[in-house]
N, C-alpha and C positions, 0 to 999 in steps of 0.2 A: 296196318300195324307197323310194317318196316317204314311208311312213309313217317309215319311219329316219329320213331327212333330216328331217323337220321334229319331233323328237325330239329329233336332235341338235343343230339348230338351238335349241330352246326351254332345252334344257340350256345350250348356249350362252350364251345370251341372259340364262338364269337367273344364270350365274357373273357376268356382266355386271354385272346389274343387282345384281349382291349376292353379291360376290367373296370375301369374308373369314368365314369359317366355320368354328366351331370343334365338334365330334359329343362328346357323350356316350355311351361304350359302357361304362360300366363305373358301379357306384352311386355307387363312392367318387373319380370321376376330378373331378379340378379343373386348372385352368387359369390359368397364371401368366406364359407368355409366349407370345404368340400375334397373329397378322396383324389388323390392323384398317384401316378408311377414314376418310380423313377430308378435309373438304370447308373454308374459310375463307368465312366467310360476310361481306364486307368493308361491306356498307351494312347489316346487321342488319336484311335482308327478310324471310328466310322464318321458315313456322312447318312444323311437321311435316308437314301436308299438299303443302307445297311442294316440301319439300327434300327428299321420295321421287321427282320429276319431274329432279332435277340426275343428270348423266351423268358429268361430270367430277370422278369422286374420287381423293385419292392412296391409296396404299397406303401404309401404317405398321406400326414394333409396336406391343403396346398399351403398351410402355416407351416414352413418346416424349418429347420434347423441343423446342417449337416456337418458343422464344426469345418477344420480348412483343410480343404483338399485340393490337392494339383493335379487331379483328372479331369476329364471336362463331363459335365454334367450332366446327363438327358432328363426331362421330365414329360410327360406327354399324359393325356386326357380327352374324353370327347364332349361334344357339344351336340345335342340334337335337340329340334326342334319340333313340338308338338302342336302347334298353333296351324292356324290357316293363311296366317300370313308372314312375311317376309322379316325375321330380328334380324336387328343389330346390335351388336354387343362389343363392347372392350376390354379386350384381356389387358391387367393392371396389375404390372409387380409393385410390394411398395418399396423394394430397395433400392435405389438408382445405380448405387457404382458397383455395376458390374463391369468388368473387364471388355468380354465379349458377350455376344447375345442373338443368337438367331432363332426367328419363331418359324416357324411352318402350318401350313395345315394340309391337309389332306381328305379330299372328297373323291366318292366313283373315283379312287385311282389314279386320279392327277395332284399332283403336289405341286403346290403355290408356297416359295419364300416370300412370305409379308413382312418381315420385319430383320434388317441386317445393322447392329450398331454397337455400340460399349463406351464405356470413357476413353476407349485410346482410337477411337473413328469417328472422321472427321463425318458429318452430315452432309445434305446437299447444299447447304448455304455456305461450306467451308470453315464450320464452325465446331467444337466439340459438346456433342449434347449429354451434358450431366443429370437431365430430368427423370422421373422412373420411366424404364420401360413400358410403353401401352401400345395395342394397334389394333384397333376396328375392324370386325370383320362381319359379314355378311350371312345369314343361312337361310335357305329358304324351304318352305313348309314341308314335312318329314324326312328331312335332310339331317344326316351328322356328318359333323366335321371332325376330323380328328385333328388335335393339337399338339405339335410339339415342339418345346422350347429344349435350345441347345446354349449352357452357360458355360463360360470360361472364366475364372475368378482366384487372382492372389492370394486373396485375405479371404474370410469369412464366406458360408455358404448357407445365407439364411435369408428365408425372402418371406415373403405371404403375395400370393398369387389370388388375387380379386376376377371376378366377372360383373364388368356392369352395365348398364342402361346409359343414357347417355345422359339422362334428368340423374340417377345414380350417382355415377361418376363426379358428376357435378355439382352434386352435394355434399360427397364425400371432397370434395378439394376446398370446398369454402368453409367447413368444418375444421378437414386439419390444419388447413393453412393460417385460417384465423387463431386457432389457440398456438401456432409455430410462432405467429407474428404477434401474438399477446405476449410468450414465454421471452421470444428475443427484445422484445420491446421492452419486458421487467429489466434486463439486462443493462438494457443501452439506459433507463432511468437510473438506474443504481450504477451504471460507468460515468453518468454528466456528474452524477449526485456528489460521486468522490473527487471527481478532477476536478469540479467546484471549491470540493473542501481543500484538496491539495496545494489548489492556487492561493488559495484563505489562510491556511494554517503552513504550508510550506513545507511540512512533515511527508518525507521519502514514503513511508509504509503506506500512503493512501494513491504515490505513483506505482507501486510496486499494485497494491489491489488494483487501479485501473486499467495496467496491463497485462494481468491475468485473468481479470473479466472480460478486456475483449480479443486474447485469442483465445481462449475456452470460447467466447461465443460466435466468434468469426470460422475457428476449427467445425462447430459442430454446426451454423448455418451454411458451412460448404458441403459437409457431410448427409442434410439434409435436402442439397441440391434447390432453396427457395430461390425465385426470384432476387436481384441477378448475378447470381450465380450459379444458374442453371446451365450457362454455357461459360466456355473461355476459346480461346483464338488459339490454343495451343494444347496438347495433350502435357507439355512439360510446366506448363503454367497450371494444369490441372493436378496431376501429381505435386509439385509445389506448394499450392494449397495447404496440403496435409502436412504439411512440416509446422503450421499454426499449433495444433496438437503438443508439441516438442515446447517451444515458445511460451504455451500453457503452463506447462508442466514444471518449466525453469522458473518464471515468473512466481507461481504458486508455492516453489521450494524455499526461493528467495524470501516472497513474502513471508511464510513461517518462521521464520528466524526474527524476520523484523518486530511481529504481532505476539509473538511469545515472548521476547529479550531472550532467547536460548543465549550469546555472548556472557551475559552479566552472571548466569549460573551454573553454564556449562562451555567453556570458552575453547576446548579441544571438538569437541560434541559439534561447536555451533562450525570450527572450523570444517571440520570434516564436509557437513551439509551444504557447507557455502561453495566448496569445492563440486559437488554433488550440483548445485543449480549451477553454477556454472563450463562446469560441464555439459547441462543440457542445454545452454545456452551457444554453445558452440555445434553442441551436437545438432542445434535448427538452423543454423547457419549454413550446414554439413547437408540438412536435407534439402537445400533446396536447388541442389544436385544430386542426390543420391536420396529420395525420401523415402524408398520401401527399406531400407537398411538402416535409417534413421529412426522408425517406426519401429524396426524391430527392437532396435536398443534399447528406445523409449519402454517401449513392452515389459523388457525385462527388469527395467530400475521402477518401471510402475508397481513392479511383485510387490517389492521389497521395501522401497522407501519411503511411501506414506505411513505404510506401518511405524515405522525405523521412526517419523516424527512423530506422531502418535504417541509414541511410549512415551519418546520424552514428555511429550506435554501432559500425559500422565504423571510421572516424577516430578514438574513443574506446579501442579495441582498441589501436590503433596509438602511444595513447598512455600505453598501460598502464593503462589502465581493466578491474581486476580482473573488473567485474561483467559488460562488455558481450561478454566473449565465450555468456554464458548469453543474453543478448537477441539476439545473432545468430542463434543456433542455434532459440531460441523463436519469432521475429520470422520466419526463414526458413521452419519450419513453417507457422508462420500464415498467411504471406501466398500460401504454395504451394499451402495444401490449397483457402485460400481462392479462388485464381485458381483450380483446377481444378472447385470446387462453382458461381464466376460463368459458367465459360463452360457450364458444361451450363444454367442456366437461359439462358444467349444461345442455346440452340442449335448450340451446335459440336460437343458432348461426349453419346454414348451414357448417353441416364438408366437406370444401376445402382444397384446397393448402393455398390460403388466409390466413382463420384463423386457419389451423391446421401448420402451420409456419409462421407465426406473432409474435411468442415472440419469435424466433432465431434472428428475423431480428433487433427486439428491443431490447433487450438483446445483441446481436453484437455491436449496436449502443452505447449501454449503455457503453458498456468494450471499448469501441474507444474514447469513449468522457471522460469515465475517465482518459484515459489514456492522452490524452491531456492534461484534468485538472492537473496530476500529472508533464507534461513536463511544463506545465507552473507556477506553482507552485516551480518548480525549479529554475525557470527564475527568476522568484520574489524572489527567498530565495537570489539565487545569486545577483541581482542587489542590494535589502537590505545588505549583507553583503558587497558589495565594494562600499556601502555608507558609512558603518561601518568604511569601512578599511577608506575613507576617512575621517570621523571625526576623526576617531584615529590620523590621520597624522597629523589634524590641531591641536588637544587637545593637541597631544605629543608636537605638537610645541610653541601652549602656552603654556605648562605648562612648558616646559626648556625653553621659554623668562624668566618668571615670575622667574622662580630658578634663573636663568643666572644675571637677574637683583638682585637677593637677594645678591648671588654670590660676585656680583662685587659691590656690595655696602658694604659688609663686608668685603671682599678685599682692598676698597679701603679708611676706616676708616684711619689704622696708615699711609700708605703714604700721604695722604692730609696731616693729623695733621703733617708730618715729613717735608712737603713743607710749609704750614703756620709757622714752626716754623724757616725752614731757611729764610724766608722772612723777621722773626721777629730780628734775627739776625744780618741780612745786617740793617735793616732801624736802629736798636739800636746802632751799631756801626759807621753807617751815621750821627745820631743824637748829640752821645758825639766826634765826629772826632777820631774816635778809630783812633789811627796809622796804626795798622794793618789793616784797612779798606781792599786795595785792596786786600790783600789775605783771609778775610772774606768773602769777595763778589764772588773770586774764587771759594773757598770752598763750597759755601753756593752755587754757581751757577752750581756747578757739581752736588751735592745730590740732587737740583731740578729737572736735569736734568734726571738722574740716576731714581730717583721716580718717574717723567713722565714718561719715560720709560715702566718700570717696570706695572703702571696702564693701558697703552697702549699695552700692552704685554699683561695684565690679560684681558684685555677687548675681545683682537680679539680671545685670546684661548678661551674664554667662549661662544662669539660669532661662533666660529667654532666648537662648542658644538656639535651644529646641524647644518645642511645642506637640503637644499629642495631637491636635488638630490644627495642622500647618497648613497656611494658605499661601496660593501665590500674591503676590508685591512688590510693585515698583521700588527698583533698586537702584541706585547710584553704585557701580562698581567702584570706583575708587574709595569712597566714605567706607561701602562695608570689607572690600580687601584692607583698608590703611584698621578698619575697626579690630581684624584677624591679627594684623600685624601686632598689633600695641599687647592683645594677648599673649604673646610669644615674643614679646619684646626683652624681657630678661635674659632669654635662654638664647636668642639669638646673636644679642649684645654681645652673650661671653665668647662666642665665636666670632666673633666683626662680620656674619654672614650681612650680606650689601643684598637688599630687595630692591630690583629696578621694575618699575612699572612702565610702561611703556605704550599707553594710549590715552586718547583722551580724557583730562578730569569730567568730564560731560558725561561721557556717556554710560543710559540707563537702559534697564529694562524689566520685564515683567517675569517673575518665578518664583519657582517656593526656596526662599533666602534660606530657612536653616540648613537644607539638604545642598544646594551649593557651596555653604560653607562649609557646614560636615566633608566634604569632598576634598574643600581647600584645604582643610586643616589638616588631613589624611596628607595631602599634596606634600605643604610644608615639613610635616611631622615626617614625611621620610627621607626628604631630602637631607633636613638637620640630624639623623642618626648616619648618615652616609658622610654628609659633614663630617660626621663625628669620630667615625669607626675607621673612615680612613685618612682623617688627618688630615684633609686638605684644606689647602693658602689660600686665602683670596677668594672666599669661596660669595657666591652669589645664587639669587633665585634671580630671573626674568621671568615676567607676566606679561602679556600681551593680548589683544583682546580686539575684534573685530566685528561691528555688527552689520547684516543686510539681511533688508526684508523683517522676517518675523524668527529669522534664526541667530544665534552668534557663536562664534570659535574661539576659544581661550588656548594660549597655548604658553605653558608653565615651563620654564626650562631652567637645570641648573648644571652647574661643572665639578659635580660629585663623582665622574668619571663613566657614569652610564650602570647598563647593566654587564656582569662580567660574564652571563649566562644567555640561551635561549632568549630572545627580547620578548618571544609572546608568551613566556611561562610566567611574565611580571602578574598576570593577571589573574592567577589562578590561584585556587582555596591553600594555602597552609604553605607557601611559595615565598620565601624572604629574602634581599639581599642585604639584610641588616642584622640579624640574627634576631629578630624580633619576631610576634605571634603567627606573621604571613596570611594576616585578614585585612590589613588596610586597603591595599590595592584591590582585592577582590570584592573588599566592599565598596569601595569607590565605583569601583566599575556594576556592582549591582542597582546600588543608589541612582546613577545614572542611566541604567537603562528602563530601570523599572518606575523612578520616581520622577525623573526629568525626561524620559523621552529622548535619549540623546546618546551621542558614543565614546569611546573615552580611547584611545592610540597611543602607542609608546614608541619612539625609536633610538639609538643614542646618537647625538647630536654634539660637535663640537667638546670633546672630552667630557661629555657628560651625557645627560638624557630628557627628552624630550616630550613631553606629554600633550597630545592637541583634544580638549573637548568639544565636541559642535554638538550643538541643543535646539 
């Protein structure tokens, strides 16, 4: 009876001292979640020999989560083996960066260090290994081993500690690494996909998305430790690394400003934020010397500031901000998956698959949804502009009625008065019985004639101005500049303005004539109110004209004195140095880019100003 008792006592005693056990009875059995101890070692005293004498351990799983603590860690567990033959098995953290890392084991008494390394120790190759923790070890048949792993760690204390086989192990890496290498691989499609469009479309907000999808994905494949970046040749090039994170961060602030227009509706709001990304943007610069203090910073503007955009583009919703309902729903992923992946490294939250990949999932969603937002944002820019182009076509067309009608009202001043006076002729000669009556009447009914004509002729050229479906055709510049002229011949007569031409009568070329001239006529029409407004002598236009290849350069000059302002504000909507509507030049310059393909420059030039168009 006392021999039971103190049997059962030693069994006892044994659970005790080494409660968490996990039996192999089977060749191919592994171990994936399973009880283990663990002890906080808070003044970093012990060494191995020590810390088999501590009594007070907790119980855990080997899934754990112990939020960040600057103690060093103990965890230990045994391995026994019930077979008749010899396992092997590998103990497999899945976290890689830990700091430091020493495993142990212990059989009969003798303690073997098998495993000494961390991100800031160099390997035998001279290299630093970022891969997870693993190391093979041996037992042979009803043999336990006892395990213990000793961790040292900056940041977070959350790991899951695998046992496997070696077919196992080997399973499990071609599983995760495959869907690691699917997830990053979505990435790198959707980073060509936009730097494609960037190069295409030219639009900053698709570089500002390509460089926050790839350090978000470059931050979190160094943090996953994949191929190759499993090693680097330096512990500061490893730390380093992690300043990508910060670079994210900046990138992603930036781009929110661009992908909302926060500027156009809240322009203190958008300053504040732009300051805020750039800020982190200096702040990555900062970590790649100093990155654990970079990372904290980063930390703390992470609290606060996705939120902070958030709302706004909530308030942005509200103001019929087409784009911000895709950033809400983006932004709400993000910051969801993201709070639920911080608090399991605080320790609140069960470390699974779950929430220890929860913020790839949201974060994937985020960079999909942006990227939406950014195709549709396209859509709208383009449907906006061929509403553009469509007002342009109507405005251009009122505005050559309204000239066309000016035109031909000044056109058609001396032939009326030339018709009322042969009228006045015939009825005088009718009145006193001229003799010569009937050859009066002749005379007088031909120059009516002739001058009808003639208003009928000005009317449909002026009318054929424009056209609703205008095509391109060969043009003789000179025939159709001297045609413009003779329209404006009255009004530039009263001024003695002198039009020099100055290139070949020859030469032609191919384009849509009404929209060139529409441009000319803009040209002249402001010159002659400049003419006009300020009075000057001697005034002239030069045309000049040059062609090669399949392009040519016109360049219109007059000595109206220039512009008295900014020379590049000549271009802009509602901008006049004439006191006039301040749409000619704006329209000239839209005509040209949108209907001729071509650009339209102003400087001032020999006491005047300068206009060069190339097409």
């Amino acid at each position: 009876m006392t021999y039971i008792k103190i049997l059962v006592f030693l069994l006892f005693f044994n659970i005790i001292l080494f409660g968490s056990q996990i039996t192999i009875n089977e060749n191919s059995q592994s171990f994936e979640k399973f009880e283990i101890e663990f002890y906080e070692d808070i003044n970093h005293n012990f060494d191995i020999n020590q810390i088999q004498k501590i009594q007070k351990w907790q119980k855990i799983k080997s899934n754990f989560s112990l939020s960040f603590k600057e103690a060093t860690l103990w965890f230990r567990f045994s391995i026994s083996n019930q077979t008749n033959t010899i396992q092997s098995r590998t103990i497999f953290l899945n976290e890689p960066n830990i700091d430091k890392i020493d495993i142990f084991t212990i059989s009969k008494n003798k303690i073997e260090k098998v495993l000494d390394r961390g991100i800031s120790i160099y390997n035998d190759q001279g290299v630093v290994d970022k891969s997870n923790p693993r190391v093979s070890i041996e037992i042979s048949p009803n043999e336990t081993k006892q395990i213990y792993i000793k961790t040292l760690n900056d940041f977070h204390n959350s790991n899951d500690i695998k046992v496997f086989t070696e077919k196992s192990l080997y399973e499990y890496y071609i599983i995760r690494d495959s869907l690691l290498f699917l997830y990053f691989g979505a990435l790198g499609a959707l980073l060509l996909y936009n730097l494609f469009l960037y190069f295409s479309l030219k639009d900053n907000s698709y570089i500002l998305y390509v460089l926050f999808v790839f350090f978000y994905g470059f931050g979190h494949y160094q943090i996953i430790c994949l191929y190759p970046l499993d090693t680097v040749s330096t512990t500061t090039i490893g730390y380093a690394e992690g300043t990508a994170h910060v670079f994210w961060f900046a990138f992603h602030t930036l781009f929110s400003i661009k992908i909302l227009n926060i500027k156009e509706y809240y322009p203190r709001i958008c300053k504040f934020i732009l300051y805020c990304g750039y800020f982190l943007l200096a702040l990555g610069f900062y970590g790649l010397f100093d990155p654990a203090n970079a990372l904290h910073i980063m930390n703390i503007l992470m609290l606060g500031l996705p939120l902070f955009i958030l709302g706004v583009a909530i308030a942005l919703y509200f103001k019929k901000n087409k784009l911000a309902l895709y950033y809400i729903i983006a932004q709400t992923l993000f910051i969801s998956s993201n709070t639920i992946f911080g608090l399991l490294f605080a320790g609140v939250l069960e470390y699974n698959n779950f929430t220890r990949y929860v913020n790839f999932v949201g974060s994937l969603s985020e960079i999909i949804l942006f990227s939406l937002a950014l195709a549709y944002r396209t859509q709208l820019i383009r449907e906006e502009n061929e509403k553009n182009h469509e007002l342009l076509n109507e405005y251009s067309k009122l505005s050559f009625l309204g000239q066309t009608m000016l035109n031909i009202s000044h056109q058609s001043k001396t032939p009326v008065n030339s018709i009322f006076n042969s009228i006045n002729h015939i009825e005088v000669a009718k009145k006193f019985n001229d003799p010569n009556l009937d050859k009066i009447i002749e005379k007088n009914l031909s120059n009516i004639k002739q001058t009808a004509l003639f208003l009928k002729n000005t009317a449909l050229n002026q009318l054929d101005f424009y056209k609703s479906n205008a095509k391109k055709e060969k043009i003789n510049f000179y025939d159709e500049i001297n045609f413009l002229i003779k329209l404006i011949e009255n009004e530039f007569s009263k001024k003695s303005i002198n039009v020099i031409l100055e290139f070949d009568k020859s030469l032609e070329t191919t384009i849509d004539k009404n929209y060139f001239l529409n441009v000319l006529m803009i040209l002249f029409e402001n010159s002659y109110k400049l003419f006009e407004q300020r009075n000057i002598k001697n005034p002239f236009i030069k045309i000049k004209i040059l062609i090669s290849d399949n392009n040519f350069k016109l360049v219109f000059e007059d000595n109206a004195q220039g512009a008295k302002d900014d020379i590049d504000k000549i271009f802009s909507k509602n901008y006049s140095m004439n006191n006039s509507t301040g749409l000619g030049l704006y329209l000239a310059k839209e005509i040209i880019k949108y209907k001729l393909n071509g650009t339209i420059s102003a400087r001032n030039k020999n006491n005047g100003i300068s206009f060069k168009i190339e097409i």
